[in-house]
N, C-alpha and C positions, 0 to 999 in steps of 0.2 A: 718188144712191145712196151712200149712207156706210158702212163696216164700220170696227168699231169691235174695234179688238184689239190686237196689239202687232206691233211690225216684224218679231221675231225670232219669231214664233210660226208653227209648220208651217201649222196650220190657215190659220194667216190668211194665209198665203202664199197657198196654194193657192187660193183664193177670190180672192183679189187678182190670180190670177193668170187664173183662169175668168169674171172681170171686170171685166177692164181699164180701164174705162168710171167705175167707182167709185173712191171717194178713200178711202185709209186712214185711220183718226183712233187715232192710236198714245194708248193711256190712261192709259199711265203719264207720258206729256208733254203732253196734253190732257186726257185726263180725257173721262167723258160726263156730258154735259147733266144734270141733273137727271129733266127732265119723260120724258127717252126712255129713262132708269134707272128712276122709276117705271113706265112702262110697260111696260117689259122684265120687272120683276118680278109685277108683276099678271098679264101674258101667262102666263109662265114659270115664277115662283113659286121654290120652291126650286133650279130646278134653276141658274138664275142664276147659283148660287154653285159656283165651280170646289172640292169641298172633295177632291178628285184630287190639286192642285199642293202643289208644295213651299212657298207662302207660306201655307199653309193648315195643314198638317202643321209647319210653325216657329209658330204661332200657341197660346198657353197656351190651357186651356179656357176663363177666363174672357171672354175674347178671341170663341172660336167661338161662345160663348153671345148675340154682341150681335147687334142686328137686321142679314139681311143688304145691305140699303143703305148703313147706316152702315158694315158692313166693307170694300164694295166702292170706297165714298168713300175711306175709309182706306188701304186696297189696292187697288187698281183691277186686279193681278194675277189678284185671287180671282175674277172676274169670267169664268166659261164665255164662250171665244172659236169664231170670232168672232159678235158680233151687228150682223144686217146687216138698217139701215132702208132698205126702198121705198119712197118715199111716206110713208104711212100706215099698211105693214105693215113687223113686225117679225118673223127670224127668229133662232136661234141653234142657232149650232156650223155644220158642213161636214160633207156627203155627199152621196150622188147624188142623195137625195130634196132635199133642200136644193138644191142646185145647179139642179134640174130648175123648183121651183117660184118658185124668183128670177128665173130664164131667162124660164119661160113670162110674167113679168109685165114684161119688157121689149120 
């Protein structure tokens, strides 16, 4: 189990902390995969993209206008945390519903 997000991020705390068992993959010094960025986006779609954070609000329009893989590559920040691979599923962000159906597939 991987979660993919940043060290200093609550979210990703709290998950990292409700499953201890997983290994952090901090994205701003790793970075994710390609293939598990496109699937994340395909799953997920817009919501992918953190447009909430302040690396996102520092960003000119012409900037927000690019596709969001290419930003998240660019920014790994903009990136909605955390996104946490099973297996062969993917989830993203933190809540109970969350926490419940990562639980139930361990």
């Amino acid at each position: 189990m991987l979660i993919y997000g940043l060290k200093n991020c609550d979210s990703c705390r709290k998950a990292k902390k409700a499953l201890p068992e997983a290994q952090l993959v901090d994205v701003r010094e790793e970075g994710v995969p390609t293939a598990v960025l496109e699937k994340a986006h395909a799953q997920f779609g817009a919501a992918l993209l953190n447009t909430r954070s302040t690396t996102w609000r520092g960003l000119d329009d012409a900037a927000r206008k690019e596709e969001p893989l290419a930003l998240i590559k660019a920014h790994p920040a903009l990136m909605k945390r955390p996104l946490i691979a099973v297996g062969d599923r993917l989830f993203l962000g933190w809540n109970k519903e969350i926490e419940a159906d990562v639980q139930a597939m361990l």
